[in-house]
C-alpha positions in Angstrom: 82.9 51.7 -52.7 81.4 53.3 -56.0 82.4 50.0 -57.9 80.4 48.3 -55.4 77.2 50.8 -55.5 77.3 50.8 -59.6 77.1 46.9 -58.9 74.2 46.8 -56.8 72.5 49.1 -58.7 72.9 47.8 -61.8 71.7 44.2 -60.2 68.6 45.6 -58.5 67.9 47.3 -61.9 68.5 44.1 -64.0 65.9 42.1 -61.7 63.8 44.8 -61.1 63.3 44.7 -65.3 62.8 41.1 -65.6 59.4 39.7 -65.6 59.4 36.3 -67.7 60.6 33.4 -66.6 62.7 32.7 -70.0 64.5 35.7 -69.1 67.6 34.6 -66.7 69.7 36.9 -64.7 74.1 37.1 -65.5 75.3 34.8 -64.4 78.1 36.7 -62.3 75.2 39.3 -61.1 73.0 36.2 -59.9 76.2 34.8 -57.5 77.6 38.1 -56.4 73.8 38.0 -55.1 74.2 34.6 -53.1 76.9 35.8 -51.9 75.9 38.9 -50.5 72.4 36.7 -48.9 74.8 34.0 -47.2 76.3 37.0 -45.4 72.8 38.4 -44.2 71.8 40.5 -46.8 67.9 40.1 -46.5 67.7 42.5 -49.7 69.8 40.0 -51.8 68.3 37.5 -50.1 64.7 38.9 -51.7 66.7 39.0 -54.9 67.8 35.5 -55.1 64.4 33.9 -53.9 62.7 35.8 -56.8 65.4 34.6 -59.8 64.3 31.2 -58.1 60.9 31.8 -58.0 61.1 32.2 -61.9 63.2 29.3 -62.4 63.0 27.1 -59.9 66.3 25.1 -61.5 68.2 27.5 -60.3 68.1 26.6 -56.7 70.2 23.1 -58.3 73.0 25.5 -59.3 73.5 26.7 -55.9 74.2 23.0 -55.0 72.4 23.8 -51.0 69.9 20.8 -50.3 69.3 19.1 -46.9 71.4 16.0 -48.0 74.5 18.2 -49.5 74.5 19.8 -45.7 74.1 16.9 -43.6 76.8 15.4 -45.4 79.2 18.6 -44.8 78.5 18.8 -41.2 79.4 15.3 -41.0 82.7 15.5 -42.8 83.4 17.9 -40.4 82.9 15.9 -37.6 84.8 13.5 -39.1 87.8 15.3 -40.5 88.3 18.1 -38.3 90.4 20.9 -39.9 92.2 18.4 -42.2 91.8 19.9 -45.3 93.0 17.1 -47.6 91.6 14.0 -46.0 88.1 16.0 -46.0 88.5 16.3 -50.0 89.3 12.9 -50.1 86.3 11.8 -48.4 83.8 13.7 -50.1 85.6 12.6 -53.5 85.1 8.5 -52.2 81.1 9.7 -51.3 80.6 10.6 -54.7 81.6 8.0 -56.1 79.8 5.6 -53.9 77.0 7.7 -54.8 77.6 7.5 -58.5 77.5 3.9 -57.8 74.5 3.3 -56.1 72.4 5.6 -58.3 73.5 3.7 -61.2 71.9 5.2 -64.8 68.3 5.9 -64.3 67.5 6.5 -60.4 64.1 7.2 -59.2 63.1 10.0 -56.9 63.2 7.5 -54.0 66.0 5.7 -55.1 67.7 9.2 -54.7 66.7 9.5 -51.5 68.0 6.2 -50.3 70.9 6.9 -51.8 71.4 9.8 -49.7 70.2 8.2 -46.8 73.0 5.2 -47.2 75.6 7.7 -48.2 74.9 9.5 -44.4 74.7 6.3 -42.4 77.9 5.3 -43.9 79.7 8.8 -42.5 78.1 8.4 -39.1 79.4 4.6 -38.8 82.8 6.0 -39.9 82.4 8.6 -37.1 81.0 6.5 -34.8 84.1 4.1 -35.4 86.9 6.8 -35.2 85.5 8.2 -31.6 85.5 4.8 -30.5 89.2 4.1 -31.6 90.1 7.6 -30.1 88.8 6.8 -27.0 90.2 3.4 -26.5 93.6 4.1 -27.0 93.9 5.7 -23.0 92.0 4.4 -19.7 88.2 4.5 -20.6 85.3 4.1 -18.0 83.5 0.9 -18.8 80.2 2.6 -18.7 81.4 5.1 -21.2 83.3 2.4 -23.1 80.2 0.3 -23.2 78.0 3.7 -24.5 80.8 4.4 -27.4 80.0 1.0 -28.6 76.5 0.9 -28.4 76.4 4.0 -31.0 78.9 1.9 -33.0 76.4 -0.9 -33.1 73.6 1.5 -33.8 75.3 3.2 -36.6 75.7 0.3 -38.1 72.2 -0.9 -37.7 71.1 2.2 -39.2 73.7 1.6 -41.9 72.8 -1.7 -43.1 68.6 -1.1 -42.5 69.1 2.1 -45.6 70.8 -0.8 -47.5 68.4 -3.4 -47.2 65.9 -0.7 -47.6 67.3 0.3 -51.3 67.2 -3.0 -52.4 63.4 -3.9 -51.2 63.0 -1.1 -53.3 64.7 -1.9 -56.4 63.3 -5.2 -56.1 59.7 -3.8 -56.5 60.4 -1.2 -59.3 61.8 -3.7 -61.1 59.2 -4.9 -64.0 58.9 -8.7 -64.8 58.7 -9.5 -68.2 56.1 -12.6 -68.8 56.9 -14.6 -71.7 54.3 -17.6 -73.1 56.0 -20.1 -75.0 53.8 -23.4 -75.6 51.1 -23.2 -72.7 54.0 -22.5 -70.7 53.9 -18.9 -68.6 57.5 -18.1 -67.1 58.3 -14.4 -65.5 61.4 -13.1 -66.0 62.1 -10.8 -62.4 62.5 -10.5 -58.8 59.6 -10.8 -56.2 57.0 -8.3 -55.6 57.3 -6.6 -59.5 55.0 -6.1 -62.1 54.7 -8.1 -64.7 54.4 -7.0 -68.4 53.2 -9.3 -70.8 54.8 -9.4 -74.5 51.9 -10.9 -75.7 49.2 -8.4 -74.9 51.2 -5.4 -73.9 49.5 -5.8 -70.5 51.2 -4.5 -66.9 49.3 -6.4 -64.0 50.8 -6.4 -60.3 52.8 -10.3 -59.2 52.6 -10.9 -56.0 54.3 -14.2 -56.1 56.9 -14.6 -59.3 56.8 -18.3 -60.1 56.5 -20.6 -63.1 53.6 -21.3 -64.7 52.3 -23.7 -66.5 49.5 -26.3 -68.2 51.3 -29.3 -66.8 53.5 -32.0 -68.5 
């Protein structure tokens, strides 16, 4: 109990003392914090919002976002209490997410990412409960509603897909190169087109050869 008391104290103290932003809290003082705030403790709780207040990166370290959560409840769902096959899971998510972010993603690409990485658990889900269910007698009706979230899992599923790569599609510049009279753009549909000659970034509605004429 006085172990615990010298630890708050000297906590409260350390925060209490720390007024730049260039000045981070211990490492092992800032999580014995979290952990005491995930358990109710509004006073930590204080604590930890002002260390993050300072330096807002340190909300990252926590690794908490909206995204990180859906995705655990849904494992959940999905896994039950089966430890390993829920490690497994999360390990494949990653590294479809790795995947799909590829090298330099942009804020919405991220998001996308996300988004595809969650429609794929739900399908999965979707798919299992289905299976569970058919294997005794089913009502129809109930059969025919088990599906129906199938289907619209996978609509979901394959709209954050599509989605992504409309995206992509428009981020991605077009390079215009002119070589004898001759104009031809580099890219998908819908980019931007930089120009080598001139330096010049203009918006291309329709990518398509150009030219003079033979």
């Amino acid at each position: 109990m006085g172990n615990d008391a010298n630890t708050d104290t000297n906590t409260s103290t350390a925060i209490a003392t720390t007024d730049s932003v260039s000045s981070l809290p211990d490492a092992k003082a800032f999580y014995a914090l979290v952990k005491k705030a995930e358990k109710g403790d509004t006073k930590a709780l204080a604590d930890v919002r002002k260390w993050c207040k300072q330096e807002p990166k340190l909300w990252d370290t926590l690794g908490v976002t909206a995204a990180l959560s859906t995705r655990h409840s849904l494992l959940t769902l999905l896994t039950s209490d089966n430890a390993v096959a829920h490690d497994a899971i999360e390990h494949e998510m990653q590294v479809m997410q790795r995947q799909l972010l590829g090298s330099f993603p942009s804020p919405l690409e991220k998001l996308l990412v996300e988004r595809i990485c969650a429609c794929y658990l739900q399908v999965q889900y979707a798919e299992s409960l289905y299976a569970q269910k058919s294997k005794g007698s089913i009502a129809l009706a109930h059969g025919d509603y088990l599906q129906r979230q199938v289907d619209r899992a996978n609509g979901r599923y394959a709209a954050a897909i599509r989605t992504l790569a409309q995206v992509r599609r428009l981020l991605t510049p077009v390079i215009q190169v002119n070589m004898a009279e001759r104009q031809v753009n580099l890219a998908g549909p819908g980019a931007n087109v930089v120009s080598i000659s001139d330096g010049t970034l203009t918006p291309a509605t329709v990518i398509e050869e150009a030219g003079t004429g033979d």
